[in-house]
C-alpha positions in Angstrom: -14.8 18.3 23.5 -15.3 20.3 20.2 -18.4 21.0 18.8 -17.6 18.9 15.9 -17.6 15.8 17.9 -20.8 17.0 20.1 -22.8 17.2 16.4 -23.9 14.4 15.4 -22.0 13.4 12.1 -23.3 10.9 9.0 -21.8 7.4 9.4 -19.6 6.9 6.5 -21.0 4.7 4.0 -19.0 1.4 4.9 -20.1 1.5 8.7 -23.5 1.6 7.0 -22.7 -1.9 4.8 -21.0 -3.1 8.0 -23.8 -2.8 10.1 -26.0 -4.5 7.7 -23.6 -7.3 7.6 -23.6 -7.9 10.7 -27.0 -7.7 11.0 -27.2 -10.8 8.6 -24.6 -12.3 10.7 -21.9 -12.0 8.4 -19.0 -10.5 10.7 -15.6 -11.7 9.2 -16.8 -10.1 5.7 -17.8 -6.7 7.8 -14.3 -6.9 9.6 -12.8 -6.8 6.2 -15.0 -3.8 5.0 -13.8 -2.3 7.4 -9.8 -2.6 7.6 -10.3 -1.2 4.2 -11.8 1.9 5.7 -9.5 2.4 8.2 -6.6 2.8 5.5 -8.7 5.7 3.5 -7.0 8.5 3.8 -9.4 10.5 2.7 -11.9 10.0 5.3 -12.3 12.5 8.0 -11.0 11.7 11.7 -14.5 11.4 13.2 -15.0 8.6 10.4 -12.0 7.1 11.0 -13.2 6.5 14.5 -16.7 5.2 13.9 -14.5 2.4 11.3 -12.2 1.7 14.5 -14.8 1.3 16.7 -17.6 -0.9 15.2 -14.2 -3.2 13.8 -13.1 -3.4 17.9 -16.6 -4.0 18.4 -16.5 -7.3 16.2 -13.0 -8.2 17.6 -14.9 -8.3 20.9 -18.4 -10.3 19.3 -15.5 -12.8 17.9 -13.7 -13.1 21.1 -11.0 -11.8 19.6 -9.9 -10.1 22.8 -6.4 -10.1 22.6 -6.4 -8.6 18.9 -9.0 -6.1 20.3 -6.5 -5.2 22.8 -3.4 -4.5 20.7 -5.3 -2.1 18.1 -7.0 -0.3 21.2 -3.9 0.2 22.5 -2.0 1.4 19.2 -5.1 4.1 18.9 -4.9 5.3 22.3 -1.4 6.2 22.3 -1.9 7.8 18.9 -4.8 9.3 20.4 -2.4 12.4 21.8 -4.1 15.4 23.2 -7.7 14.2 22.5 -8.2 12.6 26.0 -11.5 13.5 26.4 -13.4 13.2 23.1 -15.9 10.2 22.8 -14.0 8.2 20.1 -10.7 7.9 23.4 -13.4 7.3 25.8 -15.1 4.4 24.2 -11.8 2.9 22.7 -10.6 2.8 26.0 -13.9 1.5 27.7 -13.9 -1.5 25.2 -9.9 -2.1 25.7 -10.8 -2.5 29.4 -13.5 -4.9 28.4 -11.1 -6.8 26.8 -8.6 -6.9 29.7 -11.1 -8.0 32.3 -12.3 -10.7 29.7 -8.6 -12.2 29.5 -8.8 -11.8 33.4 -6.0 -9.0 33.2 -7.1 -7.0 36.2 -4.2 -5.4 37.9 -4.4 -3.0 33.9 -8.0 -3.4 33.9 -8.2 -1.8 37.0 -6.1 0.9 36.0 -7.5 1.8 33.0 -11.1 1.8 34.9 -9.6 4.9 36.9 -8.6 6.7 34.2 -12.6 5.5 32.2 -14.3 7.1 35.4 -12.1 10.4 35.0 -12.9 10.6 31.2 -16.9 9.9 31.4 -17.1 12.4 34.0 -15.5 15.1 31.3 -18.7 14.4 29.2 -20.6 18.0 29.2 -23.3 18.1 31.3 -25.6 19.0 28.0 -25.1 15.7 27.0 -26.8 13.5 29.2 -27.5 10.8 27.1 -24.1 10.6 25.7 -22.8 10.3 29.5 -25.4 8.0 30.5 -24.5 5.2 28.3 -21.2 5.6 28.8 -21.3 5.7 32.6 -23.6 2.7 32.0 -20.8 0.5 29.9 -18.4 1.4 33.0 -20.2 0.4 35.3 -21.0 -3.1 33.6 -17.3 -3.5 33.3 -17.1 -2.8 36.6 -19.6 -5.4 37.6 -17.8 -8.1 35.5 -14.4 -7.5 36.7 -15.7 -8.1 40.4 -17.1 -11.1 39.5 -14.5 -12.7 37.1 -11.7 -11.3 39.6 -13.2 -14.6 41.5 -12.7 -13.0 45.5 -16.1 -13.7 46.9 -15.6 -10.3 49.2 -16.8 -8.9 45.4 -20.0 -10.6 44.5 -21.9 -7.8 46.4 -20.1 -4.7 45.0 -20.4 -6.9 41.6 -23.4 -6.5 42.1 -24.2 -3.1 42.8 -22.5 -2.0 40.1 -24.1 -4.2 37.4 -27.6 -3.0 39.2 -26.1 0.9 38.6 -25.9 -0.1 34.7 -29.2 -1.6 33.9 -30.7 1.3 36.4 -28.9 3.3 33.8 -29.9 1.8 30.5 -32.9 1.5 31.4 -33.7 4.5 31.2 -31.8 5.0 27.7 -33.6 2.0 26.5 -31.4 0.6 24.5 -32.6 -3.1 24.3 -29.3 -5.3 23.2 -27.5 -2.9 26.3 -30.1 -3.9 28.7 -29.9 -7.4 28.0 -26.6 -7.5 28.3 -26.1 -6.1 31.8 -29.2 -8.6 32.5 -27.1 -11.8 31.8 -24.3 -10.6 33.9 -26.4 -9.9 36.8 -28.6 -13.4 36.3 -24.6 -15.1 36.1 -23.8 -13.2 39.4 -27.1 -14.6 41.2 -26.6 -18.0 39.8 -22.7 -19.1 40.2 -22.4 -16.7 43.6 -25.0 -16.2 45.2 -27.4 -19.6 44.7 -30.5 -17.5 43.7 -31.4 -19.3 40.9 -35.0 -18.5 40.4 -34.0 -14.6 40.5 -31.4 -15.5 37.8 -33.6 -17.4 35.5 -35.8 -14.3 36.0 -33.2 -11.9 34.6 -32.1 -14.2 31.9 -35.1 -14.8 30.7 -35.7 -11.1 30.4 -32.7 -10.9 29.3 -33.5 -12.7 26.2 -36.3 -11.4 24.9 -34.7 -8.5 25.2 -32.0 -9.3 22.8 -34.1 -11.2 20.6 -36.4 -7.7 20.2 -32.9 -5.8 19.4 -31.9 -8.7 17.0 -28.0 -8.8 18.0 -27.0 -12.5 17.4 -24.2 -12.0 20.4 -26.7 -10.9 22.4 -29.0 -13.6 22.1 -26.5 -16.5 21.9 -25.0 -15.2 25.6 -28.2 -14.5 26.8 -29.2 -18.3 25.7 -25.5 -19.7 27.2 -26.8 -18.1 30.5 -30.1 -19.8 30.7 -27.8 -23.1 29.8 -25.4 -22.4 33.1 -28.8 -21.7 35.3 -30.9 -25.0 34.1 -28.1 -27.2 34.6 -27.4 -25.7 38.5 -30.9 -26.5 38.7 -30.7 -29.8 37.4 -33.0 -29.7 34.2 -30.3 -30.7 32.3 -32.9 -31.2 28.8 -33.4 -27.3 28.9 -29.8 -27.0 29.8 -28.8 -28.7 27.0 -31.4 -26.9 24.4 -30.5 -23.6 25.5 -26.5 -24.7 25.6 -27.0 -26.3 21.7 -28.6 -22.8 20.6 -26.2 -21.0 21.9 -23.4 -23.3 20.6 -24.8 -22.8 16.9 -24.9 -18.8 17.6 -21.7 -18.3 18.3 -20.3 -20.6 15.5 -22.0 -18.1 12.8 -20.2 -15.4 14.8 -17.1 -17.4 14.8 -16.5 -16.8 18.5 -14.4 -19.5 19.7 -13.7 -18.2 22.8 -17.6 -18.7 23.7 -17.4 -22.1 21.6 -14.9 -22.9 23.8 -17.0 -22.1 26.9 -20.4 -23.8 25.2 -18.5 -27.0 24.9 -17.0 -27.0 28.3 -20.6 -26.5 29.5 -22.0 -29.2 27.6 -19.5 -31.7 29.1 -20.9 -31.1 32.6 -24.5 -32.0 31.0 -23.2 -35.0 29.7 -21.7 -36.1 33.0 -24.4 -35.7 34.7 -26.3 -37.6 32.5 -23.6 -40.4 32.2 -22.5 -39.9 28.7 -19.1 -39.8 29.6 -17.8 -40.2 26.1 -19.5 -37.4 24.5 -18.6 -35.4 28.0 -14.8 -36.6 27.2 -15.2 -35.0 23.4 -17.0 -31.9 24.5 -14.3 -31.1 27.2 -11.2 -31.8 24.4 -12.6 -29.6 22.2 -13.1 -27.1 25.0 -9.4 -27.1 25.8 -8.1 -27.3 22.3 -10.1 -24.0 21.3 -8.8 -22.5 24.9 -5.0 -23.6 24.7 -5.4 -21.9 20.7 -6.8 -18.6 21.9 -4.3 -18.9 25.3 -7.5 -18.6 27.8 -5.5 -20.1 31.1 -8.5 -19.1 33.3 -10.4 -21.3 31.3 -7.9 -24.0 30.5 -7.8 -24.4 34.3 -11.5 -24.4 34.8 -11.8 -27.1 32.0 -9.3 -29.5 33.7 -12.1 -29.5 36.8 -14.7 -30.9 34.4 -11.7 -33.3 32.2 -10.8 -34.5 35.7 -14.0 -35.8 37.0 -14.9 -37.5 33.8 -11.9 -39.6 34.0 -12.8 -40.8 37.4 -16.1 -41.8 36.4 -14.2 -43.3 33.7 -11.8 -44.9 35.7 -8.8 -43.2 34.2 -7.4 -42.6 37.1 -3.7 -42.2 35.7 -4.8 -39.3 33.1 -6.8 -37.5 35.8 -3.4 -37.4 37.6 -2.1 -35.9 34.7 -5.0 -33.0 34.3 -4.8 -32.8 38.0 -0.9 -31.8 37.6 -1.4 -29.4 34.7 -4.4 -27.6 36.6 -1.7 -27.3 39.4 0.6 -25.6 37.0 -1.9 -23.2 36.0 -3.1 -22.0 39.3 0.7 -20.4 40.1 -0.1 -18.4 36.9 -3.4 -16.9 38.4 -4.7 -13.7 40.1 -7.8 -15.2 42.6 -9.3 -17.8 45.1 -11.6 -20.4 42.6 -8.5 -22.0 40.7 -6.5 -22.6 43.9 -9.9 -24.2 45.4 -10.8 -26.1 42.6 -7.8 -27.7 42.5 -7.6 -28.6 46.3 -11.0 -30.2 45.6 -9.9 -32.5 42.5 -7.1 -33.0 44.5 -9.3 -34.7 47.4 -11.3 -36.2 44.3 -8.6 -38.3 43.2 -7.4 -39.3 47.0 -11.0 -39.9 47.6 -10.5 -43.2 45.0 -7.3 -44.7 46.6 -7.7 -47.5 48.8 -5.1 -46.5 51.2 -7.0 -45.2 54.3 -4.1 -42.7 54.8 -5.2 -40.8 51.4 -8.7 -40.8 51.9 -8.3 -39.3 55.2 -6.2 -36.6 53.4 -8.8 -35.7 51.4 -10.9 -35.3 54.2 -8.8 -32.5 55.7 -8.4 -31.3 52.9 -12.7 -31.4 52.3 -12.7 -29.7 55.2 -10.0 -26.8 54.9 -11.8 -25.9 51.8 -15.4 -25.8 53.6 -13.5 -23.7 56.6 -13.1 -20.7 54.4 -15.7 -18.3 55.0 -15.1 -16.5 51.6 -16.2 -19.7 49.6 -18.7 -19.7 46.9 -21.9 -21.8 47.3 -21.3 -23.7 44.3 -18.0 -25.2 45.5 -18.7 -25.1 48.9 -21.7 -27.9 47.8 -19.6 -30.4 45.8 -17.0 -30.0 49.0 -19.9 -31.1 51.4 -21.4 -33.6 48.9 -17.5 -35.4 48.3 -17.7 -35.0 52.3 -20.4 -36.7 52.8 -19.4 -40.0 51.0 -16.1 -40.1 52.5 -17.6 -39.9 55.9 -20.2 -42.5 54.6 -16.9 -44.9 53.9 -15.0 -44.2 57.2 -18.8 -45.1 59.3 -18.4 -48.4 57.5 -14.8 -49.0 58.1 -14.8 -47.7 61.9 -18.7 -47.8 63.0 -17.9 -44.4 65.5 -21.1 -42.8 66.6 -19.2 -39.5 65.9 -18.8 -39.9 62.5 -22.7 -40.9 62.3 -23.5 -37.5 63.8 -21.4 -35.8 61.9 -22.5 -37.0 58.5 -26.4 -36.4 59.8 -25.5 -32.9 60.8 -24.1 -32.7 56.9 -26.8 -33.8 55.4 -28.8 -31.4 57.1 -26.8 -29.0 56.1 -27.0 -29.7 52.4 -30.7 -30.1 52.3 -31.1 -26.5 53.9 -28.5 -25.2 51.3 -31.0 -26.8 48.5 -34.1 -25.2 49.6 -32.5 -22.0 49.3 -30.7 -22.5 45.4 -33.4 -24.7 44.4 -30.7 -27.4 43.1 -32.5 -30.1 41.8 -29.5 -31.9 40.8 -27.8 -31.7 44.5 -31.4 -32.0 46.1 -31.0 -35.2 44.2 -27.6 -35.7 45.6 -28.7 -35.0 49.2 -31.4 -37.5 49.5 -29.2 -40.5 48.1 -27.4 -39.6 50.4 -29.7 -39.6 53.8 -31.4 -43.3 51.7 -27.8 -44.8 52.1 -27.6 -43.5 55.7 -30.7 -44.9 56.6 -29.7 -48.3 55.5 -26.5 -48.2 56.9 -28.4 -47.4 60.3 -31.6 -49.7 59.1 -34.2 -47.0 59.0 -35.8 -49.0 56.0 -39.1 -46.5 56.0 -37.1 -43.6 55.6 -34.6 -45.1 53.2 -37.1 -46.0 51.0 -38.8 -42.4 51.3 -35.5 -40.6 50.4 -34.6 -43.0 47.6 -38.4 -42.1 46.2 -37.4 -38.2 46.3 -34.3 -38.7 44.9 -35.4 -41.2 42.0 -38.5 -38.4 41.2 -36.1 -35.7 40.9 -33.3 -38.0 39.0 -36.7 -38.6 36.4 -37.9 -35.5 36.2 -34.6 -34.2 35.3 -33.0 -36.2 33.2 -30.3 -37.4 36.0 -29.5 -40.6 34.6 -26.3 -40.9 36.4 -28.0 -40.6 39.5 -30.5 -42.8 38.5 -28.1 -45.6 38.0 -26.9 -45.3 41.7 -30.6 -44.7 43.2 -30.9 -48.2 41.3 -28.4 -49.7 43.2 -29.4 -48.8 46.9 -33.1 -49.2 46.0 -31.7 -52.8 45.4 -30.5 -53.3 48.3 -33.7 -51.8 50.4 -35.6 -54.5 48.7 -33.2 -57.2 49.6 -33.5 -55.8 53.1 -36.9 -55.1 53.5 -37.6 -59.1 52.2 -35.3 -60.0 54.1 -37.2 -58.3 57.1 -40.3 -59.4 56.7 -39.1 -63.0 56.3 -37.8 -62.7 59.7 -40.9 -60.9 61.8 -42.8 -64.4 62.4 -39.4 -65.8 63.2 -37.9 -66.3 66.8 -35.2 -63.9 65.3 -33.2 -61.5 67.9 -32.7 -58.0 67.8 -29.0 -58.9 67.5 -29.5 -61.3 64.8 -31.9 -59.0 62.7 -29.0 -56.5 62.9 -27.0 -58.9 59.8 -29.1 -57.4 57.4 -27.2 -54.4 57.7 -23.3 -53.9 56.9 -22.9 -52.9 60.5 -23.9 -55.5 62.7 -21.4 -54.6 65.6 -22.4 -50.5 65.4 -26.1 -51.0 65.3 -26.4 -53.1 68.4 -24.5 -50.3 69.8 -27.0 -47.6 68.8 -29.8 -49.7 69.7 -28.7 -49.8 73.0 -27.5 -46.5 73.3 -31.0 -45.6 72.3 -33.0 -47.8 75.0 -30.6 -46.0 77.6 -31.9 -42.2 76.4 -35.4 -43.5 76.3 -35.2 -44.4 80.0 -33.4 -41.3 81.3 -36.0 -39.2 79.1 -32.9 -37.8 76.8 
């Protein structure tokens, strides 16, 4: 490295107007400042380099990844024998940024190797310079082990993203140290469940950027803390933070993170059973993704497009989506696109009223939950979907097994909520332990599950689950009345056992239980 490029040089004066510019959030006016630098040929190299690299660094604010891409790559071949000055190092470092963003990973990885050789060139004078580079390559390295979706990952993900903000840190560069913070609150929300440590991070996170004033910064930051809320199920705060976020990233016009706000928003909807706006939000998603060519997300959009149009009761268009999101996976590197679509696959058999396609979606509920690999969040809505299929064959079949089997479940899914702190499946959970105390005429704790569920639903803004809390508490009234009526009558056991839907399975319990009572099992 020459001692040219070790001295710090002047910025030229239009990286100076640029960065003003984009401090006042006007990018697409900076971008052109600067194209008209890059065609000086008066300037020096070194200024050529700072033009290219704060114009890639808009590209990449913008979402612009796969322009970014094709002018990194132009400059790093004309780069020649200068493989180890900092202008090659952080072109390439922001190229491979790009790559792992459009979920290239196979070149990402590649150029990673040849990053990790060229940081480590970096004289050993220049600490600082070397930290924050080492600190941008490990970041990169987080986020490619976490898009790169293998759950074997979300560890190492981990430890790299920890490496970074160990690392910036100590530079103390705010807007840097945010943004290693959001990728490491992401990691701890969507992988790992730890949704308190996440909200921790993000909320660090974004003071952080609102201190360094980078409107990127603070617009992810606030997209993060949307994704954590709504996993907990305060979908209000979801949707504040999502709505900020939304109008950030619209003055940067980024549509690939428009594109990802409004997919976001159309799970909030959903859940609070505004399907129409859920429908727009998710239309818009896919329009801005099929534009900017995002299959990753195009794929992950048709999850949310197809469950709206089940609630809908479009069955025949979620067919379609299902289709398309088939057609996608084969196009895809990783595990979550293949196991999304298995589960909206068991979604849609899940609604047929032929017993033969509900009991494929079982096996198929189940073949997803075998993998050991499986991340938390799917592995949930696999159990949950369970759960209600097995709720459906109890009622069809009345077999103790399946009884014990959907108890053990349940179980199962209120452990899992204790640990994430999922107020939404919490919610989820105890609807469904009320309906399986009705089914099995355990009125008391029917109504005590339906309670927890309906305080969570209205504390959080669950208004779709409200709605079927509504229902079942319906029919514990018309039970319990029912009940009552019958206590000063000369009613039978047998007889008592109408008021449930399984008249034939309950006096089978019932006996099965006086027979354990007198063996002492």
């Amino acid at each position: 490295m020459s001692k040219q490029e070790i001295k710090k040089e002047e910025k030229p004066e239009e990286v100076i107007r640029a960065e003003q510019l984009i401090d006042d959030g006007k990018l697409d006016e900076a971008l052109t400042l600067l194209n008209n630098c890059e065609q000086k040929e008066e300037l020096t190299h070194l200024d050529k380099a700072s033009c290219h690299l704060l114009h890639c660094q808009i590209l990449f604010w913008q979402g612009k990844d796969k322009e970014l891409i094709k002018q990194t790559e132009q400059t790093y071949k004309e780069s020649g024998g200068r493989e180890n000055n900092f202008f090659t190092v952080d072109n390439l470092l922001i190229m491979t940024y790009a790559l792992v963003r459009l979920d290239r990973f196979d070149e990402a990885f590649d150029l990673m190797k040849q990053g990790e050789e060229l940081v480590k060139m970096i004289p050993q004078e220049l600490t600082e310079a070397y930290k924050q580079r080492e600190a941008y390559l490990a970041l990169i390295k987080g986020i490619f082990y976490n898009r790169r979706n293998s759950p074997n990952d979300v560890d190492l993900a981990l430890k790299h993203l920890e490496h970074s903000l160990a690392l910036r840190e100590e530079l103390g560069i705010k807007h840097e140290i945010s943004e290693t913070l959001t990728q490491m609150a992401f990691n701890l929300c969507v992988f790992k469940g730890e949704l308190n440590r996440a909200l921790k991070y993000a909320d660090e996170s974004l003071a952080l950027a609102k201190e360094s004033s980078k409107t990127y910064y603070i617009a992810f930051s606030l997209n993060i803390l949307g994704i954590i809320y709504e996993f907990k199920g305060e979908l209000d705060q979801s949707t504040i933070h999502y709505e900020q976020s939304l109008e950030l990233f619209k003055e940067l016009n980024d549509k690939k993170h428009i594109a990802t706000v409004f997919n976001n928003l159309s799970s909030i909807y959903k859940m609070k059973g505004e399907l129409d706006r859920a429908l727009e939000c998710i239309e818009q998603a896919m329009t801005l993704n099929r534009e900017l060519g995002g299959i990753t997300a195009l794929a992950k959009n048709h999850d949310y497009l197809i469950q709206i149009l089940i609630e809908k009761g479009d069955l025949e268009r979620a067919q379609i989506s299902l289709h398309d999101l088939e057609q996608l996976k084969t196009q895809l590197e990783g595990k979550t696109v293949y196991l999304l679509s298995l589960y909206n696959k068991a979604l849609l058999l899940k609604e047929s009223p032929r017993i033969s396609n509900r009991s494929k979606a079982e096996e198929i509920l189940k073949q997803i939950l075998e993998d050991e690999d499986i991340f938390w969040e799917i592995k949930e809505r696999a159990l949950l979907t369970l759960c209600e299929l097995l709720l459906i064959e109890f009622q069809m079949t009345n077999e103790v097994e399946v009884l014990d089997e959907l108890e053990s479940l349940i179980t199962r899914l209120l452990e899992n909520t204790e640990k994430s702190h999922s107020y939404w499946l919490m919610g989820e959970t105890y609807l469904l332990q009320a309906k399986l105390a009705l089914l099995s005429l355990d009125l008391n704790k029917a109504k005590e599950s339906l309670e927890r569920a309906q305080q969570i639903a209205e504390d959080y803004g669950l208004n779709q689950l409200t709605e079927r809390i509504s229902i079942e508490q319906d029919k514990l009234f018309s039970y319990t009345n029912k009940w009552l009526s019958s206590k000063n009558s000369t009613a039978t056991i047998v007889e008592l056992s109408n008021l449930a839907p399984l008249k034939e399975q309950i006096q089978y319990m019932l006996k099965k239980r006086e027979i354990l009572k007198k063996f002492n099992i």
